[in-house]
N, CA, C and O atoms as a GROMACS GRO file, in nm:
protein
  552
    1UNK      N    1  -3.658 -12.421  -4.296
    1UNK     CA    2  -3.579 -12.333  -4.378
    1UNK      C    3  -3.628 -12.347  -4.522
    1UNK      O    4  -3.640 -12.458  -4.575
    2UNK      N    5  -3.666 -12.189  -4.608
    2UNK     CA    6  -3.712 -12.206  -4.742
    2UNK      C    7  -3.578 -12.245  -4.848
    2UNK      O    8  -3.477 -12.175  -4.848
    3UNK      N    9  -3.591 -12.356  -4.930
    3UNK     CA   10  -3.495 -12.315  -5.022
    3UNK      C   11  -3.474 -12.201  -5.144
    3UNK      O   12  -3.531 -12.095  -5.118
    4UNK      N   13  -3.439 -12.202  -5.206
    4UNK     CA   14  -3.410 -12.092  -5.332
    4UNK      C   15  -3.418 -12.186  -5.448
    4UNK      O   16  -3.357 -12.292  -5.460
    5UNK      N   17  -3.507 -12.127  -5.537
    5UNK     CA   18  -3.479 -12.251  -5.647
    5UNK      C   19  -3.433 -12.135  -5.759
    5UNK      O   20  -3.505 -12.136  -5.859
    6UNK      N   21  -3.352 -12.060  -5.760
    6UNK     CA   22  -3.321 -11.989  -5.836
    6UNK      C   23  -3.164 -11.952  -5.805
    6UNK      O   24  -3.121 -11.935  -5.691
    7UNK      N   25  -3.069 -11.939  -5.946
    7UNK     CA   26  -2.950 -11.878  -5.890
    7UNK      C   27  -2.932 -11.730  -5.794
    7UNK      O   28  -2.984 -11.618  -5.798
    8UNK      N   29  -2.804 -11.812  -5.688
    8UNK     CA   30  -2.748 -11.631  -5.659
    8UNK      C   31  -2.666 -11.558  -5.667
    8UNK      O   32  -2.553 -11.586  -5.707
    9UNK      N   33  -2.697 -11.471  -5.638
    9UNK     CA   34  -2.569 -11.364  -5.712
    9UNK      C   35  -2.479 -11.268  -5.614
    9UNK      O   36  -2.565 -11.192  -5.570
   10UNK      N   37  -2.377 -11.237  -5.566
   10UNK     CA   38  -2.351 -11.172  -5.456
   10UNK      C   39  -2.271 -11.004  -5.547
   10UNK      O   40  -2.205 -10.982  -5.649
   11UNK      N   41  -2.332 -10.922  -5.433
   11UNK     CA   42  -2.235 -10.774  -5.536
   11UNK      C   43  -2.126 -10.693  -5.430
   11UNK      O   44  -2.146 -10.661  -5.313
   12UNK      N   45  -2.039 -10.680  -5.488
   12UNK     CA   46  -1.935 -10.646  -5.409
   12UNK      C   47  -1.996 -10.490  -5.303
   12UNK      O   48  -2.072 -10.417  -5.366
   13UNK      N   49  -1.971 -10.456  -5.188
   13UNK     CA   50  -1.960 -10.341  -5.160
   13UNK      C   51  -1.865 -10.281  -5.185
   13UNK      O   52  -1.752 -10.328  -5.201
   14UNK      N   53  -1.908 -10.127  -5.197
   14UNK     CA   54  -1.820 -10.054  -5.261
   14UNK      C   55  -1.740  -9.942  -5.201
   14UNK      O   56  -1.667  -9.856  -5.250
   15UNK      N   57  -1.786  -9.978  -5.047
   15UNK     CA   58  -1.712  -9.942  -4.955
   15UNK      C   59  -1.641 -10.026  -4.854
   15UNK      O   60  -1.575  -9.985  -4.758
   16UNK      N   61  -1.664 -10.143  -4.888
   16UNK     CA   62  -1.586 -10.192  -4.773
   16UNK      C   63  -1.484 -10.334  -4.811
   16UNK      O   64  -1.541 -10.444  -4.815
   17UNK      N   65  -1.331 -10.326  -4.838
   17UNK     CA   66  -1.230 -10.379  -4.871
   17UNK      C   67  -1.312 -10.566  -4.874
   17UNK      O   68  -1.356 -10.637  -4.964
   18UNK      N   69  -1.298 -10.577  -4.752
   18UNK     CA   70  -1.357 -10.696  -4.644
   18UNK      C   71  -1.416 -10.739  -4.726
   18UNK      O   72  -1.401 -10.861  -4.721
   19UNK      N   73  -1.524 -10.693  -4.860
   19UNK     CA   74  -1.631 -10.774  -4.890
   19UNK      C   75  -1.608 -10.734  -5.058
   19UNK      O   76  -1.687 -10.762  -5.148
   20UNK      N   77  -1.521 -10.686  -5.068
   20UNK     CA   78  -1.469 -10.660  -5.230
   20UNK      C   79  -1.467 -10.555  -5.305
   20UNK      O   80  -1.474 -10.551  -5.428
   21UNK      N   81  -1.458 -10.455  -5.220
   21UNK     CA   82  -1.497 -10.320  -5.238
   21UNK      C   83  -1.348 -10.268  -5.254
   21UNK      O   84  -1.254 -10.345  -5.236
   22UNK      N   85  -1.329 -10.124  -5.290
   22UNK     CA   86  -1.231 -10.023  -5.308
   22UNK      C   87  -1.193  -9.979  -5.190
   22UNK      O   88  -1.080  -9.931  -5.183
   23UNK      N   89  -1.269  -9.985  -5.081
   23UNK     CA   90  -1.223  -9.936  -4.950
   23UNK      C   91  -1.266  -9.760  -4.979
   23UNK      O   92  -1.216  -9.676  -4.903
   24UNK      N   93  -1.379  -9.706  -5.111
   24UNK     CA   94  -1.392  -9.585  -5.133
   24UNK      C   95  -1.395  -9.435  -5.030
   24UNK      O   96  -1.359  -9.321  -5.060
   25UNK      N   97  -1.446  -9.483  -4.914
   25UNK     CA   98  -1.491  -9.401  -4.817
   25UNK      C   99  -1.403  -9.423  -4.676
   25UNK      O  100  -1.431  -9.479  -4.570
   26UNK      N  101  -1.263  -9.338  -4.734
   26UNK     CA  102  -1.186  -9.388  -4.592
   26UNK      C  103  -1.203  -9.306  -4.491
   26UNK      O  104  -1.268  -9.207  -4.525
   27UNK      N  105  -1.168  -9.307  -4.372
   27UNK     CA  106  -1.225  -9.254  -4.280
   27UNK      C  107  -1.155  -9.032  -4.314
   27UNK      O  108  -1.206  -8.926  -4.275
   28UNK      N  109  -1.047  -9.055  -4.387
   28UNK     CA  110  -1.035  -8.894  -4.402
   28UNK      C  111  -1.140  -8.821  -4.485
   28UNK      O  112  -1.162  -8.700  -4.494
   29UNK      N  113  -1.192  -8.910  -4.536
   29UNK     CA  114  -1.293  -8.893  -4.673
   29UNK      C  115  -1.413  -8.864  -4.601
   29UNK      O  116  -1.516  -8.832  -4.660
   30UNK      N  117  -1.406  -8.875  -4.457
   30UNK     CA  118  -1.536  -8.885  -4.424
   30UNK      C  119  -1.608  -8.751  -4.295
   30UNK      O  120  -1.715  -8.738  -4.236
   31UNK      N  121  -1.490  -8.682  -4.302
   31UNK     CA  122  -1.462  -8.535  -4.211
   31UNK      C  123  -1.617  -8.441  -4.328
   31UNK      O  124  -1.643  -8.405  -4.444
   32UNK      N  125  -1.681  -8.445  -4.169
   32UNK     CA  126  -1.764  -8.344  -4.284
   32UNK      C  127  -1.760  -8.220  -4.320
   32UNK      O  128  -1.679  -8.151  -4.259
   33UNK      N  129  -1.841  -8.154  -4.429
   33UNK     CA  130  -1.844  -8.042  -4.509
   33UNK      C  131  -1.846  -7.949  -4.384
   33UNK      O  132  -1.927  -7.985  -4.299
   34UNK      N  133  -1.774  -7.837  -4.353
   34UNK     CA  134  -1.803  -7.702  -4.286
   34UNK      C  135  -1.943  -7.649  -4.324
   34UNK      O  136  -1.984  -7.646  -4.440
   35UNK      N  137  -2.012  -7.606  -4.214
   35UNK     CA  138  -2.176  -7.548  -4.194
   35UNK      C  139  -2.305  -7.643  -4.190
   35UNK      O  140  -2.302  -7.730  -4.103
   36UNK      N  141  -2.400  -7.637  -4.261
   36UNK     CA  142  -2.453  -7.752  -4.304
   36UNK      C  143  -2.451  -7.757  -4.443
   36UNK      O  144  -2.465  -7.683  -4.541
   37UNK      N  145  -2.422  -7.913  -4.405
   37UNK     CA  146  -2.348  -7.967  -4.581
   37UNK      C  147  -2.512  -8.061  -4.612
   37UNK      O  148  -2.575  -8.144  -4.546
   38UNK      N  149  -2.535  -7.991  -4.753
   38UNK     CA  150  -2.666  -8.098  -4.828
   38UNK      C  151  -2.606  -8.157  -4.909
   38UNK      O  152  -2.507  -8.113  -4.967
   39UNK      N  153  -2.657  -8.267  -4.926
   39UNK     CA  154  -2.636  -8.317  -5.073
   39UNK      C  155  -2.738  -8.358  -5.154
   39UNK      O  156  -2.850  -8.362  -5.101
   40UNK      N  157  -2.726  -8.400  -5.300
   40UNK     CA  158  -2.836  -8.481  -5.398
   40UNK      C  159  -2.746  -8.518  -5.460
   40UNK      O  160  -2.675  -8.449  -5.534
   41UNK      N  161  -2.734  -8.672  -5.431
   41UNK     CA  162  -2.696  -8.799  -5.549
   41UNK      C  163  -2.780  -8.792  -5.640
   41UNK      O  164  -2.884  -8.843  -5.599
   42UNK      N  165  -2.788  -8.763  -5.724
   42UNK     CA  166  -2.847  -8.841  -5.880
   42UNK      C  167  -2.914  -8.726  -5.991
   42UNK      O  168  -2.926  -8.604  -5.977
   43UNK      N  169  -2.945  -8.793  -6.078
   43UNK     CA  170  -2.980  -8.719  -6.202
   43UNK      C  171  -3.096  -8.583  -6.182
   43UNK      O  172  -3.176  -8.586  -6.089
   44UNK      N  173  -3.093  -8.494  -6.257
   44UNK     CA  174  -3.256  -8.447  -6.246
   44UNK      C  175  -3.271  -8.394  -6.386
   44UNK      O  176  -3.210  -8.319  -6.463
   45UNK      N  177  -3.361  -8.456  -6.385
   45UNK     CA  178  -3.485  -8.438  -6.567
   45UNK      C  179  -3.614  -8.440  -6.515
   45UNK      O  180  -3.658  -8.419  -6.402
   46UNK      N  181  -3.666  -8.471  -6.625
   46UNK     CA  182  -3.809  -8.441  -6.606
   46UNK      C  183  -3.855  -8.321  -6.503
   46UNK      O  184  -3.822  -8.203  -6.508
   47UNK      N  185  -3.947  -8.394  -6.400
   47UNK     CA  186  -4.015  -8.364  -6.333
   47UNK      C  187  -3.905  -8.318  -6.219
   47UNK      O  188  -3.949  -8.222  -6.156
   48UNK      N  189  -3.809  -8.349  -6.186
   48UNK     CA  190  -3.719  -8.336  -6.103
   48UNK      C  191  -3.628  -8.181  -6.094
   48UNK      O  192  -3.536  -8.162  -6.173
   49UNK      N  193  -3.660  -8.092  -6.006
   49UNK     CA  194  -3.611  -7.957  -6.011
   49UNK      C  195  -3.567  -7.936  -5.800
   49UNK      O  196  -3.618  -7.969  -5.693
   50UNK      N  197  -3.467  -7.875  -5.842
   50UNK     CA  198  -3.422  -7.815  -5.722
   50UNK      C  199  -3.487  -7.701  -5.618
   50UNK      O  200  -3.476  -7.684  -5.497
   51UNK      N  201  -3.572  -7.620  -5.738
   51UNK     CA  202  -3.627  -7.459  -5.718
   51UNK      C  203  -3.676  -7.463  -5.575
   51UNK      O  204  -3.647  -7.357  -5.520
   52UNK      N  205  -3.752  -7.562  -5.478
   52UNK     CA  206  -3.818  -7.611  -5.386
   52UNK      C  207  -3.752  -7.597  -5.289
   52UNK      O  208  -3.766  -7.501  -5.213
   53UNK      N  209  -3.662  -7.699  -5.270
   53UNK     CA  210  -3.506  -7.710  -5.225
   53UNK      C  211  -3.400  -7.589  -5.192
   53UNK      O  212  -3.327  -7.578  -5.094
   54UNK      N  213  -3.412  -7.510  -5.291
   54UNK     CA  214  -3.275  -7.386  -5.333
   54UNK      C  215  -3.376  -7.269  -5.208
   54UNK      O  216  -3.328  -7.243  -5.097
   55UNK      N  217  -3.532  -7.205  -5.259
   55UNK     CA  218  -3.609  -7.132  -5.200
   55UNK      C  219  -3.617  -7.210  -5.051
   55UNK      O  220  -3.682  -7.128  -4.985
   56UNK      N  221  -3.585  -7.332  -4.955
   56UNK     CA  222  -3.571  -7.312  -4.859
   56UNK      C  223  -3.416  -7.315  -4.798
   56UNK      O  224  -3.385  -7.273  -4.686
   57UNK      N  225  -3.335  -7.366  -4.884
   57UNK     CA  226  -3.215  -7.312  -4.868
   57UNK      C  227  -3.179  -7.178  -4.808
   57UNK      O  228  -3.127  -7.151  -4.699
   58UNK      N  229  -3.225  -7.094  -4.918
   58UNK     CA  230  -3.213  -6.931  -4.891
   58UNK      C  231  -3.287  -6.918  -4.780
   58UNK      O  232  -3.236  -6.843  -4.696
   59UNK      N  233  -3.410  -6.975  -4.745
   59UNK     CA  234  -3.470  -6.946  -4.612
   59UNK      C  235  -3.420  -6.955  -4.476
   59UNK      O  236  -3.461  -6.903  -4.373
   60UNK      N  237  -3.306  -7.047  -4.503
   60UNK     CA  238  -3.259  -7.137  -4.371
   60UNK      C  239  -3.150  -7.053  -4.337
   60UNK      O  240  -3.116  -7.028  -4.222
   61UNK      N  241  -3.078  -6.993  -4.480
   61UNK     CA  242  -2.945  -6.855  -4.446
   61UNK      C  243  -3.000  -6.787  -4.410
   61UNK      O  244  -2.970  -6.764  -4.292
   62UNK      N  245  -3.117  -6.700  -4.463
   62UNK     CA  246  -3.155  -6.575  -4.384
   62UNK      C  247  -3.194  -6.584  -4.281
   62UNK      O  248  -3.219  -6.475  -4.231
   63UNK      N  249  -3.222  -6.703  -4.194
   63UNK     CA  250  -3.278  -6.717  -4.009
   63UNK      C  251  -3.171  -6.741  -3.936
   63UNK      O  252  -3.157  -6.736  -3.814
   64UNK      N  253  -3.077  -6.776  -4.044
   64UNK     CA  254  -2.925  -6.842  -3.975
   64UNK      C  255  -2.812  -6.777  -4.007
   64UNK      O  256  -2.740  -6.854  -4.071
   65UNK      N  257  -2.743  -6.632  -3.987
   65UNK     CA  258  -2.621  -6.615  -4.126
   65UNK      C  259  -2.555  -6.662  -4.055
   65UNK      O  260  -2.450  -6.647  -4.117
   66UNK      N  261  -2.519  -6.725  -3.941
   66UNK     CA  262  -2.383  -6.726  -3.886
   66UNK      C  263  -2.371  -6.858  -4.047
   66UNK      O  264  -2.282  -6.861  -4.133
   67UNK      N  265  -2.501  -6.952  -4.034
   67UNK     CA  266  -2.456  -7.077  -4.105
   67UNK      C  267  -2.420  -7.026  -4.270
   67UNK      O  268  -2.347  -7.085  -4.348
   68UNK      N  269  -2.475  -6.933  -4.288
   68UNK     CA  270  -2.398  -6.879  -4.444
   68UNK      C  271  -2.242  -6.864  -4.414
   68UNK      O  272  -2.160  -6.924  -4.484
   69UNK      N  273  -2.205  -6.782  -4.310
   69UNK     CA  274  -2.063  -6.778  -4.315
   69UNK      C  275  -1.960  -6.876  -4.264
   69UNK      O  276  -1.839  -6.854  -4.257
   70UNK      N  277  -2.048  -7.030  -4.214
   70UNK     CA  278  -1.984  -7.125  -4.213
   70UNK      C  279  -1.935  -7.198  -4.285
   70UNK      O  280  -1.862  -7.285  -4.237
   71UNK      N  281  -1.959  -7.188  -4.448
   71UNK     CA  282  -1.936  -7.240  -4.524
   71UNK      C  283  -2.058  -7.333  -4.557
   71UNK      O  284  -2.018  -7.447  -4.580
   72UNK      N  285  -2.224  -7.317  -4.568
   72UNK     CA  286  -2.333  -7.420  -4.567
   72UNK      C  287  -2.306  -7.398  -4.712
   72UNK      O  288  -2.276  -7.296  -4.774
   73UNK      N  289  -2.326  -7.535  -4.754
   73UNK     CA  290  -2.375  -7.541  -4.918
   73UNK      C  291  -2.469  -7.695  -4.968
   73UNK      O  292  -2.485  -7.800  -4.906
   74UNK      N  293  -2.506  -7.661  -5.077
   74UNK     CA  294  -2.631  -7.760  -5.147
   74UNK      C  295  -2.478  -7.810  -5.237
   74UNK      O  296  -2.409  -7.723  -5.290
   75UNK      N  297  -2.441  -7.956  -5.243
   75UNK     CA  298  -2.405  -8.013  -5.316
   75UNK      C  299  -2.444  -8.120  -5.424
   75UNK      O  300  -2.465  -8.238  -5.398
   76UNK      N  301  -2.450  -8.062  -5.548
   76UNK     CA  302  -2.540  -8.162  -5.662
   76UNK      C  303  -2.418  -8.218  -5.725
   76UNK      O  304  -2.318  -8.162  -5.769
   77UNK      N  305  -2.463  -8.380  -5.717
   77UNK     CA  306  -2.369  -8.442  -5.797
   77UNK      C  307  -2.459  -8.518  -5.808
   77UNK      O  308  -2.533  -8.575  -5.728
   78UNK      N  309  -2.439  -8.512  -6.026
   78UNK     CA  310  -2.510  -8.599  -6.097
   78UNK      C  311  -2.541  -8.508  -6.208
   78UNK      O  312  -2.545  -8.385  -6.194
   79UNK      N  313  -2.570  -8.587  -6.347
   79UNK     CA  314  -2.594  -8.512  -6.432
   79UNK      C  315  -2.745  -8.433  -6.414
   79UNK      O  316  -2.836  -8.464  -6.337
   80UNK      N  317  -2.743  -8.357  -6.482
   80UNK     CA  318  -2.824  -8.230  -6.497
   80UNK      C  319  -2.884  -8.172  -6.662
   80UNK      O  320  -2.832  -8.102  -6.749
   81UNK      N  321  -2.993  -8.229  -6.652
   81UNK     CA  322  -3.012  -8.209  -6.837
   81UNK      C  323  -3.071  -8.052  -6.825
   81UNK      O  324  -3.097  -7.986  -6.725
   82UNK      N  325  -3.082  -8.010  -6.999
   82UNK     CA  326  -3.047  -7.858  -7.000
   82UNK      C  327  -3.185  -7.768  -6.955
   82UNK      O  328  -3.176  -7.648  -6.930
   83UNK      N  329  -3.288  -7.828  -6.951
   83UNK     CA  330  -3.431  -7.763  -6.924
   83UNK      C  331  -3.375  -7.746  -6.729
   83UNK      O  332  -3.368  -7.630  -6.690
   84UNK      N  333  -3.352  -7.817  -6.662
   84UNK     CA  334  -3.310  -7.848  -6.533
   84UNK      C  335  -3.212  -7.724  -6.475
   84UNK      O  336  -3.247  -7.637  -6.395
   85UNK      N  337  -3.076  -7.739  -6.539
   85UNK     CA  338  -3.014  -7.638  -6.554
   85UNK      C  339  -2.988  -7.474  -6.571
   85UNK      O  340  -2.918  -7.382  -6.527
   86UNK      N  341  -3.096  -7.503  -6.668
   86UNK     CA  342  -3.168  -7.334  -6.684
   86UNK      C  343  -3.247  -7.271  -6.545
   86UNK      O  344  -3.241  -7.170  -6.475
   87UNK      N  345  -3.308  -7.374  -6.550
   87UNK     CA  346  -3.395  -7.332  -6.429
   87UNK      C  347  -3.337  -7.302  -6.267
   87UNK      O  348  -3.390  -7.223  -6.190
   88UNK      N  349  -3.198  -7.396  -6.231
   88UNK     CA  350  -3.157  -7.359  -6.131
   88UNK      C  351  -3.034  -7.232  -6.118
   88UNK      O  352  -3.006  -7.167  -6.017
   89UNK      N  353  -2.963  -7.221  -6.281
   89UNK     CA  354  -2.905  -7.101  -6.268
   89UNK      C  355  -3.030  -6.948  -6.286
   89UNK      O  356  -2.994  -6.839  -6.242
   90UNK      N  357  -3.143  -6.960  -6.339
   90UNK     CA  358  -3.254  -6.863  -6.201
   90UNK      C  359  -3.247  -6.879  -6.150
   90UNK      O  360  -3.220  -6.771  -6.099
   91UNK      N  361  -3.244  -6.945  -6.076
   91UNK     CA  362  -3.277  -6.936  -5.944
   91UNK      C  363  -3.200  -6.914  -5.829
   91UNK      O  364  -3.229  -6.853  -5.726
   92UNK      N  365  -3.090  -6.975  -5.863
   92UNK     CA  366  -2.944  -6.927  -5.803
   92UNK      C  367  -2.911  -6.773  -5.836
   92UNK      O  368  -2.822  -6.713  -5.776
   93UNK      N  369  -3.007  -6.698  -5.959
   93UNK     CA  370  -2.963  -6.572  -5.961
   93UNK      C  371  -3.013  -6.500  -5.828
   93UNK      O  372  -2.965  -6.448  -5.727
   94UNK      N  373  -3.173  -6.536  -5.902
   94UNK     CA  374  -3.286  -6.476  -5.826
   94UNK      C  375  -3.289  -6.444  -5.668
   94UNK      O  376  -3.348  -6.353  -5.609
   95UNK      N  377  -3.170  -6.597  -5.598
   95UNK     CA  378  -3.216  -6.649  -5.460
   95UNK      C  379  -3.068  -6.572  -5.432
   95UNK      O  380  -3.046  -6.554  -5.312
   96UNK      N  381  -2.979  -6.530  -5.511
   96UNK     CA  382  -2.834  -6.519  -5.467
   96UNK      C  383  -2.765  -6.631  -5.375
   96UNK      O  384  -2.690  -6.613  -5.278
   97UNK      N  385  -2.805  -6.738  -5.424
   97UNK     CA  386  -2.740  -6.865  -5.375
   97UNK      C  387  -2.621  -6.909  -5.457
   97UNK      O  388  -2.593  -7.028  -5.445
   98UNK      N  389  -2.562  -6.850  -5.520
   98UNK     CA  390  -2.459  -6.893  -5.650
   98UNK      C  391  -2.342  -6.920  -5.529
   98UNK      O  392  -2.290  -7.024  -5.568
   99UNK      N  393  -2.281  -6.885  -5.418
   99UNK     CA  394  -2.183  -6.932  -5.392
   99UNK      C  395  -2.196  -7.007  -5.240
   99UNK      O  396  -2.112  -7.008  -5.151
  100UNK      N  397  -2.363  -7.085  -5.243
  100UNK     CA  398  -2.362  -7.232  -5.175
  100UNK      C  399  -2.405  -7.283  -5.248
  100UNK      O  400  -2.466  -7.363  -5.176
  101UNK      N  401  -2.430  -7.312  -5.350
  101UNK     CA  402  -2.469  -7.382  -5.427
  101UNK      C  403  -2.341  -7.478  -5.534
  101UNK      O  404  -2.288  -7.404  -5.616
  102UNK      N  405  -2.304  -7.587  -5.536
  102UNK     CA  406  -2.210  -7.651  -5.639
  102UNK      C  407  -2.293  -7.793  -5.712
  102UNK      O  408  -2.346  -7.890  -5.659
  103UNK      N  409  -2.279  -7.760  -5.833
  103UNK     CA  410  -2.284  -7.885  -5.905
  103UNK      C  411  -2.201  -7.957  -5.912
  103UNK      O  412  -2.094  -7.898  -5.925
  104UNK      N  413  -2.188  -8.109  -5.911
  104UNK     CA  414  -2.111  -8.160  -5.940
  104UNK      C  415  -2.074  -8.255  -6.054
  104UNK      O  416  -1.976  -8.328  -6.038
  105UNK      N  417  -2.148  -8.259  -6.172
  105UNK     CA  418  -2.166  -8.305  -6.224
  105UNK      C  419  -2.081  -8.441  -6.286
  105UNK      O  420  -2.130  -8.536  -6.346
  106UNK      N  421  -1.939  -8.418  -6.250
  106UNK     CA  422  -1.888  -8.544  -6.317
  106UNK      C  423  -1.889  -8.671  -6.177
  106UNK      O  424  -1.861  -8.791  -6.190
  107UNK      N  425  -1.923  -8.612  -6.070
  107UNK     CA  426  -1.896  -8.698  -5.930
  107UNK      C  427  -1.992  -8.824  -5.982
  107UNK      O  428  -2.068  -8.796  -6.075
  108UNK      N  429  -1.994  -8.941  -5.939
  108UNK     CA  430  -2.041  -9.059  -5.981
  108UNK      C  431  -1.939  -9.163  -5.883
  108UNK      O  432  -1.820  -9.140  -5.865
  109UNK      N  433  -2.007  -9.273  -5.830
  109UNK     CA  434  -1.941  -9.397  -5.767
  109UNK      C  435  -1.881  -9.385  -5.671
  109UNK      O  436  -1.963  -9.358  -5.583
  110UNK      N  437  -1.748  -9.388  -5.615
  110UNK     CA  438  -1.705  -9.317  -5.557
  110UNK      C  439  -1.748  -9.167  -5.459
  110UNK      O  440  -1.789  -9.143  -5.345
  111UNK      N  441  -1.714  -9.098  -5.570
  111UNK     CA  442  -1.710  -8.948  -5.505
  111UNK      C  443  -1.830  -8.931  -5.461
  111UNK      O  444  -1.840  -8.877  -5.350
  112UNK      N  445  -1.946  -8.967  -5.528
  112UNK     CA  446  -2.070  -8.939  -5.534
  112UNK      C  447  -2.128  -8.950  -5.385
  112UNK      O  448  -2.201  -8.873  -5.324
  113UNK      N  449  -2.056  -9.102  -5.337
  113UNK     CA  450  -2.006  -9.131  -5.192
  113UNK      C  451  -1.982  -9.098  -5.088
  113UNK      O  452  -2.031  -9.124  -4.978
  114UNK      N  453  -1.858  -9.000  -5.140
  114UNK     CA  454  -1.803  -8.945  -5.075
  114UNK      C  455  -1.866  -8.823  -5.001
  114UNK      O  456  -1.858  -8.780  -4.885
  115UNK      N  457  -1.923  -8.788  -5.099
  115UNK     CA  458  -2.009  -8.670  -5.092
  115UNK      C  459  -2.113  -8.682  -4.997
  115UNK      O  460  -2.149  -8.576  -4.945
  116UNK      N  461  -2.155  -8.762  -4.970
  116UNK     CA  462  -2.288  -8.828  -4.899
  116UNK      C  463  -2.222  -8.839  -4.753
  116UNK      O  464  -2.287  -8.792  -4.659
  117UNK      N  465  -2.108  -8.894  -4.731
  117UNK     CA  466  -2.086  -8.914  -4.637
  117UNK      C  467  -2.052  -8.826  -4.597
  117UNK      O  468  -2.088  -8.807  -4.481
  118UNK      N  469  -1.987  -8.745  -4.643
  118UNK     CA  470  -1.952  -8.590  -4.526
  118UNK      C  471  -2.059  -8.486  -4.539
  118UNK      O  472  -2.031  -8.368  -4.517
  119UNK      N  473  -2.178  -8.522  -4.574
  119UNK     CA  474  -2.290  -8.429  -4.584
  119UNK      C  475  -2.377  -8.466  -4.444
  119UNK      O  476  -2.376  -8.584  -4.408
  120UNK      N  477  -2.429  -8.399  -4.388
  120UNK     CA  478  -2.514  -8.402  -4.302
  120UNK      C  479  -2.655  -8.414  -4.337
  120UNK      O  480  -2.749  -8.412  -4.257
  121UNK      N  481  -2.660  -8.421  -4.421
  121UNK     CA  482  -2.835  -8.416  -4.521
  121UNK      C  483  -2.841  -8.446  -4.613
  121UNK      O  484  -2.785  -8.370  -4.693
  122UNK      N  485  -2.914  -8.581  -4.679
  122UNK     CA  486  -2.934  -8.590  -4.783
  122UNK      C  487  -3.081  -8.567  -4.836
  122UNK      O  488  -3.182  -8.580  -4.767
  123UNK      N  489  -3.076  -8.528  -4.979
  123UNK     CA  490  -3.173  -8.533  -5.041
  123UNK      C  491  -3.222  -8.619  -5.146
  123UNK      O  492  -3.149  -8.672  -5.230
  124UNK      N  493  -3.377  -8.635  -5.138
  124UNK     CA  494  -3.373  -8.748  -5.227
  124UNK      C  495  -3.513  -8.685  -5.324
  124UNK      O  496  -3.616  -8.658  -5.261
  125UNK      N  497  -3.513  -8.674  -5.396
  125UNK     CA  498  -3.625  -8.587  -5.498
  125UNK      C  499  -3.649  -8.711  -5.603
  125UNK      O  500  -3.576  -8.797  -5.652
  126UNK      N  501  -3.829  -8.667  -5.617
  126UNK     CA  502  -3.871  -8.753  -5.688
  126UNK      C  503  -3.973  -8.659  -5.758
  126UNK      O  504  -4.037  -8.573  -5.699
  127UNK      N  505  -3.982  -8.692  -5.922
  127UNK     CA  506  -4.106  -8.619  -6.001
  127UNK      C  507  -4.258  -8.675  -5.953
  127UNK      O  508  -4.306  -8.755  -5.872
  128UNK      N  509  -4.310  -8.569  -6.070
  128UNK     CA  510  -4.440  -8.584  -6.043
  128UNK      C  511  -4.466  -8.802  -6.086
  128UNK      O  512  -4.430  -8.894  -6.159
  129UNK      N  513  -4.535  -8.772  -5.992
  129UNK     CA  514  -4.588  -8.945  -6.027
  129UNK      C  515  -4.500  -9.059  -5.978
  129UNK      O  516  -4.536  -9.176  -5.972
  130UNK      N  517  -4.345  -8.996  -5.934
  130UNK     CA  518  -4.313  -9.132  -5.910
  130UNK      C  519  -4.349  -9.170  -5.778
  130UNK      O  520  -4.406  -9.279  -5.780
  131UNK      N  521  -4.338  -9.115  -5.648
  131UNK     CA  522  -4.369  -9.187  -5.542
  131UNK      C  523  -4.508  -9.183  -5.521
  131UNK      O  524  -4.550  -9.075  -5.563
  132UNK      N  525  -4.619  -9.269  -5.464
  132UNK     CA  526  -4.748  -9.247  -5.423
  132UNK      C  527  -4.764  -9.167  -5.321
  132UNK      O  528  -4.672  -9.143  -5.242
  133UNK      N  529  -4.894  -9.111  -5.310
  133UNK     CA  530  -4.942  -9.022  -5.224
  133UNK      C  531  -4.941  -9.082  -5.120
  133UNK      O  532  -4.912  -9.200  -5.140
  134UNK      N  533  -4.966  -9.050  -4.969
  134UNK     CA  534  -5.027  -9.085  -4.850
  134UNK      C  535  -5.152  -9.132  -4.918
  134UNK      O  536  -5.177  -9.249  -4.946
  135UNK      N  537  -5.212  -9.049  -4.938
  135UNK     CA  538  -5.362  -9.092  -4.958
  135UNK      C  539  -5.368  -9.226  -5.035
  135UNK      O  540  -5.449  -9.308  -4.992
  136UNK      N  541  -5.277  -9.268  -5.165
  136UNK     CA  542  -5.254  -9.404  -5.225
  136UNK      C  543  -5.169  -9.468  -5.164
  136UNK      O  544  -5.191  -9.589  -5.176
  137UNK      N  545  -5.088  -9.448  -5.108
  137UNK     CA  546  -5.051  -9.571  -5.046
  137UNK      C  547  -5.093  -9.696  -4.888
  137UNK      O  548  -5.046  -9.802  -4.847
  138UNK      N  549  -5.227  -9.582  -4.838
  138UNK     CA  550  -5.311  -9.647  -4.775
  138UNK      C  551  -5.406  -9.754  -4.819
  138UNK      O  552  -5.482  -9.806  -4.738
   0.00000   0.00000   0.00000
C-alpha cells in the first residue's frame, strides 16, 4: 500500500445528503424534459458558439416534427458574454429556433443540475485549441 505524503481534503457532494450534500437533485427534480431535452452547462466566450449545435438542432426538427411538437428544446444555462449572444439570437432568427431554444442564464449549482438531469443529452463544447486533435493526441 502507497502512502500519501501530502494533506487530504474531502468535498462534499452536492447531490447526495449521505455525504454532505443538499440532497439538490430529488427524485421529482429528476422527471425529464418533454421531447428531446439538450442541455449545455457552462459559460460560452471566446471560441465557444452554439451556431453548430442550433443548425443541427433545426436539422433534427425538420426530419422529426412530431419531436418539435413534443416540446424538444436546447437548454443553455450559464453565462453568455455579448459577442456569443449576438450571434445565437441570429441564429435563432435565421434557424426559427426561438421557441426551443432557452437560455438560462442565472441557473448555476443546483439548477444547473437539475437541468442535466432531466435532459437526455448533454453537451459539452470546447474552443478552438482547447481539446487536442485525434491526430495529437496519438
Amino acid at each position: 500500500m502507497r502512502r500519501l505524503d501530502g494533506p487530504v481534503s474531502a468535498r462534499a457532494d452536492p447531490l447526495d445528503p449521505q455525504f454532505g450534500g443538499q440532497g439538490a437533485i430529488t427524485s421529482e427534480k429528476r422527471d425529464p424534459f418533454p421531447g428531446l431535452a439538450v442541455a449545455h452547462v457552462g459559460s460560452l466566450y471566446q471560441g465557444r458558439q452554439l451556431g453548430p449545435v442550433l443548425r443541427a438542432f433545426r436539422a433534427f426538427l425538420n426530419r422529426h416534427p412530431r419531436a418539435a411538437t413534443a416540446g424538444s428544446k436546447l437548454r443553455q444555462a450559464g453565462e453568455i458574454e455579448a459577442p456569443q449572444q449576438e450571434a445565437i439570437e441570429r441564429d435563432l432568427l435565421e434557424l426559427d429556433l426561438a421557441a426551443h431554444v432557452t437560455a438560462l442564464e442565472e441557473s448555476r449549482g443546483p439548477r444547473a443540475l437539475e437541468i442535466l438531469a432531466r435532459s437526455h443529452l448533454a453537451l459539452v463544447l470546447a474552443g478552438d485549441g482547447d481539446l487536442p486533435s485525434a491526430r495529437q493526441a496519438l
